[in-house]
Every structure is written in structure tokens, then in C-alpha cells.
C-alpha positions as a Markdown table, in Angstrom:
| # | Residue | x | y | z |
|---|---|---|---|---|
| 1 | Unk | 0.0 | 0.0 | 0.0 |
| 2 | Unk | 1.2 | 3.3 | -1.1 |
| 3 | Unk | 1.9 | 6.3 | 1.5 |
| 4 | Unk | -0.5 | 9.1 | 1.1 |
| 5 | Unk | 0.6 | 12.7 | 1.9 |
| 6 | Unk | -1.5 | 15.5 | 2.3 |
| 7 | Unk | 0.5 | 18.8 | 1.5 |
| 8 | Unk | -1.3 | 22.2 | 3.1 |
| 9 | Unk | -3.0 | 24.0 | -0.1 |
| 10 | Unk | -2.5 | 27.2 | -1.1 |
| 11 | Unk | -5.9 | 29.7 | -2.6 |
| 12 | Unk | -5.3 | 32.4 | -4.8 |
| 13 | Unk | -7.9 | 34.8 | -5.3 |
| 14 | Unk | -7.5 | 37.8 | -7.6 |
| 15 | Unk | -10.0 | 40.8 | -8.0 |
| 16 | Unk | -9.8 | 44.3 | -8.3 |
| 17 | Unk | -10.9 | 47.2 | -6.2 |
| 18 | Unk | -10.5 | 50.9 | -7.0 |
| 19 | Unk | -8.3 | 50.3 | -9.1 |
| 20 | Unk | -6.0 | 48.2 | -6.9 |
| 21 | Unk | -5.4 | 44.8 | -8.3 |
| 22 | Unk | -5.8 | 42.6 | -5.1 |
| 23 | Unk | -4.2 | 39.3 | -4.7 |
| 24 | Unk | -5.5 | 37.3 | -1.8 |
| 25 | Unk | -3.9 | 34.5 | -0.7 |
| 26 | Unk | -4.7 | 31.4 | 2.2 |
| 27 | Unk | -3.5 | 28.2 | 3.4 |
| 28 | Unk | -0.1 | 28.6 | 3.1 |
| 29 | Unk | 3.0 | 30.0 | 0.8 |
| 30 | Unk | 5.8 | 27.9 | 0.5 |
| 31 | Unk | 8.2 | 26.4 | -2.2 |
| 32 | Unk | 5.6 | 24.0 | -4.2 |
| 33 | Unk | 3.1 | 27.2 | -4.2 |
| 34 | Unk | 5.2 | 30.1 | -5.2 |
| 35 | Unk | 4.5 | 29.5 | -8.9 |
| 36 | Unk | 0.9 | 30.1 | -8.0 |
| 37 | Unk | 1.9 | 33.7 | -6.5 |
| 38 | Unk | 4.4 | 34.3 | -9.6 |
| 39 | Unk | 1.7 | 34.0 | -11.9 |
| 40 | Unk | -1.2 | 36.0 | -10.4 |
| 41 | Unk | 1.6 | 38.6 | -10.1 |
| 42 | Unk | 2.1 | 38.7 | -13.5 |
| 43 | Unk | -1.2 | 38.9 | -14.6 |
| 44 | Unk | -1.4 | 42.3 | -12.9 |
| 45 | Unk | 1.4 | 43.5 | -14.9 |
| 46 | Unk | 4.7 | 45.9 | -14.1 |
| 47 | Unk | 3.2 | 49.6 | -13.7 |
| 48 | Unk | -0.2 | 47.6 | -11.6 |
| 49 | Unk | -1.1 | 49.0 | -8.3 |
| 50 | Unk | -1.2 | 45.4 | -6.1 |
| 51 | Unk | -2.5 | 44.9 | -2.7 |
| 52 | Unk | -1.3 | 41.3 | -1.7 |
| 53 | Unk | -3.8 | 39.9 | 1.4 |
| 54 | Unk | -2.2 | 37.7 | 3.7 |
| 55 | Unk | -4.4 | 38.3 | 6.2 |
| 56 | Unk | -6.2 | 34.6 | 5.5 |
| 57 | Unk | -2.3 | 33.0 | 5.0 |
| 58 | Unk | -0.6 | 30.7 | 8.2 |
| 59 | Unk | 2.6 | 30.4 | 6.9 |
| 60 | Unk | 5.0 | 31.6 | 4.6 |
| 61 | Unk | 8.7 | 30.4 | 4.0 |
| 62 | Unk | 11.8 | 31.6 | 2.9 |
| 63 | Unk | 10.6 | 31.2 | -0.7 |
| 64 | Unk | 7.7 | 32.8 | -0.4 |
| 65 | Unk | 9.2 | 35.7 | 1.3 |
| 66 | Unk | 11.6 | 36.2 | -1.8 |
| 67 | Unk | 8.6 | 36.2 | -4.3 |
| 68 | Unk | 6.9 | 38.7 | -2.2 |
| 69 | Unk | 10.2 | 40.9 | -2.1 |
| 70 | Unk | 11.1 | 40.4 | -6.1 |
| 71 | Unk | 7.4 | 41.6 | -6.4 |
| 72 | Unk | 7.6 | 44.7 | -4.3 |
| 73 | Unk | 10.7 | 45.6 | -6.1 |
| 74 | Unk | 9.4 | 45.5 | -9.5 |
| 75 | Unk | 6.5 | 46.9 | -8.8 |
| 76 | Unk | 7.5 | 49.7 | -6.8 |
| 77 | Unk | 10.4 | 50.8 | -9.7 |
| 78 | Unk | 8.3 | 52.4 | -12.0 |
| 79 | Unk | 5.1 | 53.6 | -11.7 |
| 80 | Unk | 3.5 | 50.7 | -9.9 |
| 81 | Unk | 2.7 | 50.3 | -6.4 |
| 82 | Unk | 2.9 | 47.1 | -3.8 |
| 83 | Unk | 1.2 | 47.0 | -0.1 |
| 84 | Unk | 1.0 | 43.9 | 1.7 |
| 85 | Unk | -1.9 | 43.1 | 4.2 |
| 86 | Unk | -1.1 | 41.3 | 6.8 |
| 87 | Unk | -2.6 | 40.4 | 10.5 |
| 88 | Unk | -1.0 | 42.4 | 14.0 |
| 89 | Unk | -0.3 | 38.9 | 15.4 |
| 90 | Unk | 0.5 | 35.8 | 14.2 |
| 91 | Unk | 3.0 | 33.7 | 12.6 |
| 92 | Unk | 3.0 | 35.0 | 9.2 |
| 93 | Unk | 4.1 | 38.7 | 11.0 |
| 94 | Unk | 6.3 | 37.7 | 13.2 |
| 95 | Unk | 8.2 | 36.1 | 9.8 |
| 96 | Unk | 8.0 | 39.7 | 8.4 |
| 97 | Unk | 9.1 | 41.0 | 12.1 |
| 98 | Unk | 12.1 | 38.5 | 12.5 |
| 99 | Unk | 13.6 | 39.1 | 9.4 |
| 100 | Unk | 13.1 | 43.0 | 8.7 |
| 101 | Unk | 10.7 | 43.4 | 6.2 |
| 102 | Unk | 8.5 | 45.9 | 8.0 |
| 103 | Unk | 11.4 | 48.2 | 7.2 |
| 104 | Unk | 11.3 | 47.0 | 3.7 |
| 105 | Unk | 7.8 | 46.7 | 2.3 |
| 106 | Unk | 4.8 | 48.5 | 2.9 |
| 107 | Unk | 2.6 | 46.5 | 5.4 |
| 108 | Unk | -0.7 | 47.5 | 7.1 |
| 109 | Unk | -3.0 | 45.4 | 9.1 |
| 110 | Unk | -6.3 | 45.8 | 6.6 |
| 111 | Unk | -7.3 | 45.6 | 2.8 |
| 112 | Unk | -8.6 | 49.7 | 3.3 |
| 113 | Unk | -5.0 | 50.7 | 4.6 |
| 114 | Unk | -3.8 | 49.5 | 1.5 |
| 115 | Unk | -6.1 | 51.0 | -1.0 |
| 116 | Unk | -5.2 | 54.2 | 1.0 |
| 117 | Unk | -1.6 | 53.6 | 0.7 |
| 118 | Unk | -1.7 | 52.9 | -3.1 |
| 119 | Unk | -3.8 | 55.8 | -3.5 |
């Protein structure tokens, strides 16, 4: 009898508000679903204004967190823009906490922060 595993799932859901492209993601981000990131993000396109919500995300790893910094930095070099929602408390902040990225990226704790932000 074969072994079974059950990998956590990833959800992408794309829409867009005021102008924002939003990318909502849950479950979690990690090496098998960066691709899935990768490509919403390029749907969006270079000069887009993206709101990434990871408010619904448990965990993100050190690939994930590289997707979400190559994003910021190509979107924020022209005349795109790139907030990132994200919880006050949990693990998926205390990733962006422990490793500097509040410094880096823009991060705000709701989807109306953002839109404000990307104004």
C-alpha cells in the first residue's frame, strides 16, 4: 500500500478594487506554491497598483518571502505600487518582524489601509 501525503493548499484569489489589483492569498505560501503567487503577479502587470492579502495566510517560507520581495521591487520601480496586508499577530508577522521586512515593504494590518496607501 502506497503512502499518502497531504500537503497544506494554497488559494489564490484575484479581483480588483478601485483600481487596486488585489491578490488574496490562504492556506499557506511555501516552495511547491510560489509558482501560483508568480503568476497572479504577472497577470497584474509591471506599472499595476497590487495589494497582496495575507491576512487569511498561516505560513510563509523563505521562498515565499523572496517572491513577495522580487514583487515589491518590481513593482515599486516604475510607476507601480505594492502594499501587503497582513494580520497584527501571528506567525506569518512575526516572519515579516524577524527578518526585517517591515522596514522593507509596505505592510498594514487591513485591505482599506492598503487601498489608501496605493492611493
Amino acid at each position: 500500500m502506497g503512502t499518502e501525503l497531504n500537503f497544506p493548499q494554497m488559494t489564490v484569489v484575484q479581483s480588483e478594487q478601485d483600481g487596486v489589483q488585489v491578490v488574496a492569498l490562504s492556506g499557506e505560501l511555501d516552495l511547491r506554491a510560489v509558482g501560483e503567487l508568480e503568476a497572479a503577479l504577472a497577470t497584474a502587470g509591471e506599472d499595476a497598483r497590487v495589494c497582496l492579502d495575507l491576512t487569511a495566510l498561516e505560513f510563509i517560507d523563505s521562498s515565499g518571502l523572496a517572491t513577495v520581495i522580487r514583487a515589491h521591487q518590481a513593482l515599486t520601480g516604475g510607476d507601480g505600487g505594492f502594499a501587503v496586508v497582513c494580520s497584527e499577530a501571528g506567525p506569518v508577522r512575526r516572519t515579516f518582524e524577524t527578518t526585517g521586512l517591515m522596514a522593507l515593504l509596505t505592510v498594514v494590518a487591513d485591505r482599506s489601509a492598503a487601498l489608501q496607501a496605493l492611493g
